[in-house]
N, C-alpha and C positions, 0 to 999 in steps of 0.2 A: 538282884544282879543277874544280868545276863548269863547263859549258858557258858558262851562262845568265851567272854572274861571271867570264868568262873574253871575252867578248863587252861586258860594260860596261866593264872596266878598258883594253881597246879602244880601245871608243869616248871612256872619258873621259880617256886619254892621246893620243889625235889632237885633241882639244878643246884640251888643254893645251899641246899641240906648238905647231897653229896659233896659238893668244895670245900664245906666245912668239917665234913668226916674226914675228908682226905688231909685238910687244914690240922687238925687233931692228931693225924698218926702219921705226918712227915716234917720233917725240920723246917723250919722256916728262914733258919740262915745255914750257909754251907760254905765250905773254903773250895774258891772260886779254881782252884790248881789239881785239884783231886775229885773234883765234882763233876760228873757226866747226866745229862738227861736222856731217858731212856728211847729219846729218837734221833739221840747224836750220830751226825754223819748215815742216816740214812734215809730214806725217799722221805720219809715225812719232814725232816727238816725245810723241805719247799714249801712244804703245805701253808705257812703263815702266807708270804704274798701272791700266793695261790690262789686264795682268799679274797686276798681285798684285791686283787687283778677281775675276779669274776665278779664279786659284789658290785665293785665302780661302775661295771659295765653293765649290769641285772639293774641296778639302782641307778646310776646318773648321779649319784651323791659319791664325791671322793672321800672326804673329809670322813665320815661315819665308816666309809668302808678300810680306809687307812685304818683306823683307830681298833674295828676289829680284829685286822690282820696282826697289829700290832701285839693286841688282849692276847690271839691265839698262840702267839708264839712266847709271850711272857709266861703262857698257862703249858705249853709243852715243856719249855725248859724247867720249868717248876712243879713238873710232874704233877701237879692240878693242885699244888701248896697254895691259898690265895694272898697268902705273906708273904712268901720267896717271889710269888708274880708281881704284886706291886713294888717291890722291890727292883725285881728286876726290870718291869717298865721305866723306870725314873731313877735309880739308883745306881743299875749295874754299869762295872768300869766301863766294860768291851762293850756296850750294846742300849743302856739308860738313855731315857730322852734327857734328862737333866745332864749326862756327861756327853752327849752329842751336842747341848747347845753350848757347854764348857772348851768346846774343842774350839782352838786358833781358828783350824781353818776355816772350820763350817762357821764361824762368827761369821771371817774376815766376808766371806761370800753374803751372808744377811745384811752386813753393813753394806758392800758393794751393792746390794738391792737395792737400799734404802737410797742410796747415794744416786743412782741410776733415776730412781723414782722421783727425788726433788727433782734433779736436771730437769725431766721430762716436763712435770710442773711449770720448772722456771720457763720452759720453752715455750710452754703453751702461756704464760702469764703473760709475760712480753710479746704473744702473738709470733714469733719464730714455726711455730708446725703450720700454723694456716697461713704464713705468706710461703712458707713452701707448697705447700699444696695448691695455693694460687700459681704458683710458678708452674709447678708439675703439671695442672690443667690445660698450659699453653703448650708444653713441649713435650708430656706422654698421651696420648692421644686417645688412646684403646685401651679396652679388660688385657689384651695381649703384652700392648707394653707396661701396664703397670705391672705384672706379674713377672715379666724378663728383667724387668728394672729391678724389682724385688730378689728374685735371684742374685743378679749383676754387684748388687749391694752387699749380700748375703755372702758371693765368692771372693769378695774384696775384703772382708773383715774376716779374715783366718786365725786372728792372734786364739780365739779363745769362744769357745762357744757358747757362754753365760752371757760374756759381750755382745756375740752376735745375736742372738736372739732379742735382747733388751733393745739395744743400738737400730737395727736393721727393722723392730716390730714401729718404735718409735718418732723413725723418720720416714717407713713409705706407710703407715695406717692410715695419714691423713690423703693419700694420691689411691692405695686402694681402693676405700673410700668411695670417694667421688667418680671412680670409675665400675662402682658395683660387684666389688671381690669380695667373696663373702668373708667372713673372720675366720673361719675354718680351715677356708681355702689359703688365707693371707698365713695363719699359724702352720699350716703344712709346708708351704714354701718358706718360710722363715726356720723349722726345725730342720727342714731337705738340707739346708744351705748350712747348719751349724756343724753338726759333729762330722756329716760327711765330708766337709769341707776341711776341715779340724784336721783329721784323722789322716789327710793325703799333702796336709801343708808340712813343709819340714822346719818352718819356725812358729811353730804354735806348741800350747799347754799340754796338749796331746801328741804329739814328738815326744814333749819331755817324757810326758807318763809313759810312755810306751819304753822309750830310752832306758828310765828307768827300772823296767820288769824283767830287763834282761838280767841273768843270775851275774852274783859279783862272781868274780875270777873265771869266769866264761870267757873261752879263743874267741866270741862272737863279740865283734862292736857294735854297741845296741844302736846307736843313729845311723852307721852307715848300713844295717839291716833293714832297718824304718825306711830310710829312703827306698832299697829294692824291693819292699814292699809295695809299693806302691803303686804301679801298672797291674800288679793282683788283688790290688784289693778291688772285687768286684762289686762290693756292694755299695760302695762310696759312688764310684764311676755309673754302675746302670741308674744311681735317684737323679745325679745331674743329669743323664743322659732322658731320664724319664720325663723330667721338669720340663725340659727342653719340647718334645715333641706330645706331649699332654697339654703345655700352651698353647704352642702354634696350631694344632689341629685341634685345640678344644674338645679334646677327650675329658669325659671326667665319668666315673663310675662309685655303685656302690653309696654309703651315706652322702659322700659328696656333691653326688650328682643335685640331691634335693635341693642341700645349702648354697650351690651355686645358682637354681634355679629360681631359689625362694629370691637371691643375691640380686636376682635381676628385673626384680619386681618391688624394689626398696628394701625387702629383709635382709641385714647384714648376719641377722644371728638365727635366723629358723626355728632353733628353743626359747622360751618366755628367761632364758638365766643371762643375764647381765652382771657376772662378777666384778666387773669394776664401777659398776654404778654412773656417777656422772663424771668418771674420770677421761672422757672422750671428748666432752667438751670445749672446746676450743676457744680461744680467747682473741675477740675481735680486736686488735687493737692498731690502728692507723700508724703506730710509729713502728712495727713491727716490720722486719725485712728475713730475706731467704740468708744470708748472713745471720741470723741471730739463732738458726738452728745449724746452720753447714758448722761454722768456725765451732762450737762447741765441739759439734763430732768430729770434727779431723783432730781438733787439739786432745781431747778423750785416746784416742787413737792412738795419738805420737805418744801421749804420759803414760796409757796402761802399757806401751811396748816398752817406752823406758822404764817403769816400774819392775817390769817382769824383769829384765836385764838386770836392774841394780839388785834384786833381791838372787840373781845367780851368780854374781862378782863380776861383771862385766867394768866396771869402774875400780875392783881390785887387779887386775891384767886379766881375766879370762877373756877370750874370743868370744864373738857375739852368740855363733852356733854351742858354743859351749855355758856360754852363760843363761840362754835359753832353754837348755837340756836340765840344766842344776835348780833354775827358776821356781820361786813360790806362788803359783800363780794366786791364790788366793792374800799374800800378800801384796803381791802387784797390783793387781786389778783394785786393790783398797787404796793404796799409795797414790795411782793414774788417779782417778776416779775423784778423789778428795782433792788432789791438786786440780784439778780439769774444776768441777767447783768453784774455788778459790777463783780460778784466771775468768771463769764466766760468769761469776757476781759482779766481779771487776769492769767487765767487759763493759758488761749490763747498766752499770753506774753512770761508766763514762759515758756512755752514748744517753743518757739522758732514761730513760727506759723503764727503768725499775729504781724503786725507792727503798731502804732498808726494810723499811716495817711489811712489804711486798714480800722482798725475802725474807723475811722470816715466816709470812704467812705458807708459804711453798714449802717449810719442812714436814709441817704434820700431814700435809697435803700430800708429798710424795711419798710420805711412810703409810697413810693410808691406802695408797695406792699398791702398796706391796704388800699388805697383811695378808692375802691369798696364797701367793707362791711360797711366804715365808714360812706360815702354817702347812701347807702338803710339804715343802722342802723339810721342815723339823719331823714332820711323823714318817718320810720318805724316808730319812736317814735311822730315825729309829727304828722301822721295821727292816729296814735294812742289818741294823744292828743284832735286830732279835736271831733275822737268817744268821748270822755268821755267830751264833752264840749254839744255836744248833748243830755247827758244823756241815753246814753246806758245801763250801770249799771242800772241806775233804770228802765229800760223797763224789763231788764232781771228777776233782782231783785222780781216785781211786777208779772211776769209772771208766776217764780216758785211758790213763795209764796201764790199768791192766789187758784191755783190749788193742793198745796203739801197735806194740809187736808185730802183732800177726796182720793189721790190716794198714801198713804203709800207703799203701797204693790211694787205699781212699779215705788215708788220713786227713787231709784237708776239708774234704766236705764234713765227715765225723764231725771235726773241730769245729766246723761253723755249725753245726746244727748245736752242740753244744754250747758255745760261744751265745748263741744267739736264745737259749733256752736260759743261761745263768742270767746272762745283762738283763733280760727280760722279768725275770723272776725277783733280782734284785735290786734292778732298776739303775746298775752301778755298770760302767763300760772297765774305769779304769781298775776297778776289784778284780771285771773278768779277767784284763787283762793280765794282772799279777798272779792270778791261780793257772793260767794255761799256758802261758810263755814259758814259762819254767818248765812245763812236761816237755811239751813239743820241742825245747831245746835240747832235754834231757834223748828223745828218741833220735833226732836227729844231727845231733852234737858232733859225732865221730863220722857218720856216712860220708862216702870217697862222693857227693855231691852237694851243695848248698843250695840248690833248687828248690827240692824238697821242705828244705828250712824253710826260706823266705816264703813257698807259697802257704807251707802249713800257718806261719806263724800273720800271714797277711788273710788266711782264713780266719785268723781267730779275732782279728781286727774288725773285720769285716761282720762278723757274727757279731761281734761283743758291739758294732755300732746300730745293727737292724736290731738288736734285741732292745736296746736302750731306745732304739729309734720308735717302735712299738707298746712299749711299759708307759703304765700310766704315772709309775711312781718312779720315774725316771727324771733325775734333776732335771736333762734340757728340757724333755718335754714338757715338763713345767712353765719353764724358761719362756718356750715359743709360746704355750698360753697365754701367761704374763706380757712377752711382748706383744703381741697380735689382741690383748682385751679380747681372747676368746674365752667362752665356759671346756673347762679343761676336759671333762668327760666329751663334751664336742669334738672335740681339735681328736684327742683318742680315738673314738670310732668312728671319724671320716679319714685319719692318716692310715687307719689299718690295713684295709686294704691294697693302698698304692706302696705300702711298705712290704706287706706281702709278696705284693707283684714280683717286687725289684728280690727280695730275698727270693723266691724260686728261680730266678734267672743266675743269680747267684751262685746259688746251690750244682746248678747244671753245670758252669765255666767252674766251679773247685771237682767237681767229679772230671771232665776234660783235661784242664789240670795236673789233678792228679794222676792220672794215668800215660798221659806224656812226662810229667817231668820226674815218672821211679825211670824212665829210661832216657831221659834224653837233657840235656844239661841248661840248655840256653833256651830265650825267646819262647817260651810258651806264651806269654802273656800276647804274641801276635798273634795266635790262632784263637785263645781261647774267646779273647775279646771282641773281635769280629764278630763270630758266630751267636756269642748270647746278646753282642748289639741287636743283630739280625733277627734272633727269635724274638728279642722284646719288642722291635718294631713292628716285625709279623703280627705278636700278639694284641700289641697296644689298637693298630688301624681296625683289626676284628671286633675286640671288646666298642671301640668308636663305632665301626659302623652299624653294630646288634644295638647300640645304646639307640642312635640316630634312627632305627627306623622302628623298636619301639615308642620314642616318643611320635612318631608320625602317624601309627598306630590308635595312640593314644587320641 
């Protein structure tokens, strides 16, 4: 036996010695109500996605690096018991993988995959993606407009961000494509377009969640705050603004640069990883029209809007703004989703197109296609779980609030730094959002101005959407993987730095911000916005022109 194997086996029987000494002198079961682990609620509670955040990105492997982060945080809260860990990997209420796949909601979103997944299937079977792509050949012309089109798509489908992602990857991959955008790039604009867009629309999934994180019996109306949110939320505002002028002028930096380069020389992926295999394949089929992918998604469209509505009471008298607010989106989007199905096998029938035995063969087809996203979305939610079983929340929690008093003025920036440290860590926007809205209400509840509220609380929006916008264990970004058939560690570290970008500029307009609006009540948002337009423009043509004459260099 080698030296080199003769030294790990070593070390990784003294590893296993010690879990089981520790296994032998701590309990293996504990009542879950009186039980604390000895890094509850403090900095080490981060440590698990801490973890598999750096690992993904060291390795390129998600999946191994999830599962560690996972391990580590079972073995923290189990104080290194390796009974109480497996236990609480798979078992525990608050935080189990087996009670996270138990939960309604996070089903109702796996079946919404899977559901997503045939359609796309059926679409491609009856040839639906490649006569649009035929079409789109004639009328978007350039890498410039496939990618405004992608946007354009992207801003028009606000119900819901899982939606847009899947919807928006599935109808322009086949026009990227053929105009040489690479996957990375196509997954970057497809995730720009989701939650940022989400987060500023006042009839979408995320209104509601935001609507409701306001505290019950709070003077504040959580939707008509949401709305004045929204000229501050800067971080939403500088990615569209960024999308916009990184197309036109064919900026691109950083990992991306390569992928678009490689993009233009026939590499649509740059790395050897092909997560969805031959799921890009497209089906030639003569009877197939640009009709047999549009009407699917508009009809998708109109059902998940009415789904969300009838699961708010909109059909028991609530108003539609109100029955949106109250909304299950995860049941909606299962409801749309299955019905939309339904009417486009139908569809499919009549027009001669497709044969029963056809559809049927499209269901394992579209579930194979989703086994990727739905494996990181299950071990995503449970390291998730593990964080909050450490008491993350309340380190954060305790963090803001003890220091918010004394620093008003640049509270808002705090809070996005914060904001965009939690979602990042946990990979969850709408978590942040329930743990921070409550403080920032709490500090700014009573103050003789609401300024301060709305921009605080439109920082923490803003934060909690760049952190989730960055995290690799972050549902959408998932999502946009999923919809763009990019390799997820890809899509990761080419979106980091242009999300970066936009969070610094961010950062700036909530320090401006804040310091206008502890004294002055109105219209901040026309000064602040202007100026970090301006600087990001400044910075974007710079970073463009140092790129442009390095490669000339070259």
């Amino acid at each position: 036996m080698k030296k080199k194997n003769i030294i790990f086996l070593v070390c990784a029987l003294a590893i296993i010695g010690t879990f089981v000494a520790i296994t032998l002198n701590t309990p293996g079961s504990v009542d879950p109500e009186t039980y604390s682990p000895k890094v509850y609620a403090t900095l080490g509670a981060l440590l698990p996605p801490v973890i598999a955040i750096v690992l993904a990105l060291i390795t390129k492997e998600v999946y191994s690096s999830l599962f560690i982060g996972i391990v580590a945080g079972a073995l923290l809260y189990s104080n290194g018991n390796l009974e109480l860990m497996l236990n609480t990997m798979l078992y525990n209420e608050n935080g189990g993988m087996i009670y996270k796949l138990a939960d309604s909601w996070n089903v109702g979103i796996l079946v919404f995959l899977v559901i997503l997944g045939i359609m796309v299937a059926l679409m491609n079977k009856v040839g639906g993606s490649a006569a649009f792509g035929q079409w789109a050949a004639t009328h978007i012309k350039s890498r410039v407009g496939a990618q405004l089109a992608t946007m354009a798509l992207g801003v028009l489908i606000f119900v819901d961000d899982y939606f847009n992602c899947l919807t928006v990857g599935s109808v322009m991959r086949p026009v990227t494509d053929r105009h040489n955008v690479s996957r990375a790039k196509l997954a970057y604009l497809i995730d720009a377009t989701a939650a940022p867009v989400c987060i500023i629309a006042p009839v979408s999934s995320w209104a509601a969640a935001v609507t409701s994180s306001v505290p019950e019996g709070s003077d504040i109306n959580g939707f008509s705050m949401f709305l004045q949110t929204i000229p501050y939320n800067f971080y939403a505002l500088t990615t569209l603004l960024m999308i916009i002028i990184i197309t036109l002028a064919k900026i691109d930096f950083g990992p991306m640069k390569t992928h678009e380069k490689n993009a233009l020389n026939g590499d649509l992926f740059t790395t050897a990883a092909r997560p969805y295999g031959d799921a890009d394949d497209e089906m030639e089929t003569p009877h197939g029209k640009v009709i047999d992918l549009v009407l699917p998604v508009i009809v998708l469209i109109i059902c998940c809007i009415i789904g969300m509505v009838y699961t708010g009471g909109f059909f028991e008298g609530e108003t539609f703004i109100t029955a949106f607010s109250n909304a299950d989106a995860s049941m909606g989007l299962v409801l749309g989703s299955m019905v939309t199905l339904i009417i486009t096998f139908c569809f499919y029938m009549s027009r001669g197109v497709m044969t029963f035995k056809s559809f049927t063969e499209c269901i394992p087809e579209g579930f194979k296609a989703m086994v990727a996203p739905i494996l990181i979305l299950t071990m995503a939610w449970t390291l998730s779980g593990m964080t909050g079983l450490l008491g993350a929340d309340i380190y954060v929690h305790d963090l803001v609030s003890g220091s918010a008093g004394a620093l008003k003025m640049f509270l808002p920036c705090i809070v996005f730094i914060v904001a965009l440290f939690l979602a990042f860590s946990t990979g969850t926007s709408w978590g942040t959002f329930a743990i921070l809205i409550p403080i920032v209400c709490n500090v700014f509840g009573n103050a003789d101005t609401t300024e301060m509220l709305v921009i605080s609380i439109a920082a923490c929006l803003s934060g909690a959407v760049c952190g989730d916008h960055c995290s690799p264990i972050s549902d959408t970004t998932i999502m946009a993987s999923a919809g763009a058939h990019s390799d997820h560690v890809n899509h990761v570290s080419t979106q980091l730095p242009y999300a970066l970008t936009a969070a610094v500029f961010s950062f700036i307009g909530y320090i401006i911000a804040g310091v206008l609006g502890y004294k002055y009540e109105s219209n901040i948002a026309l000064v602040a916005l202007p100026i970090i337009f301006v600087l990001m423009l400044i910075t974007l043509f710079a970073i463009g022109n140092k790129s442009k004459e390095k490669t000339i260099q070259e």
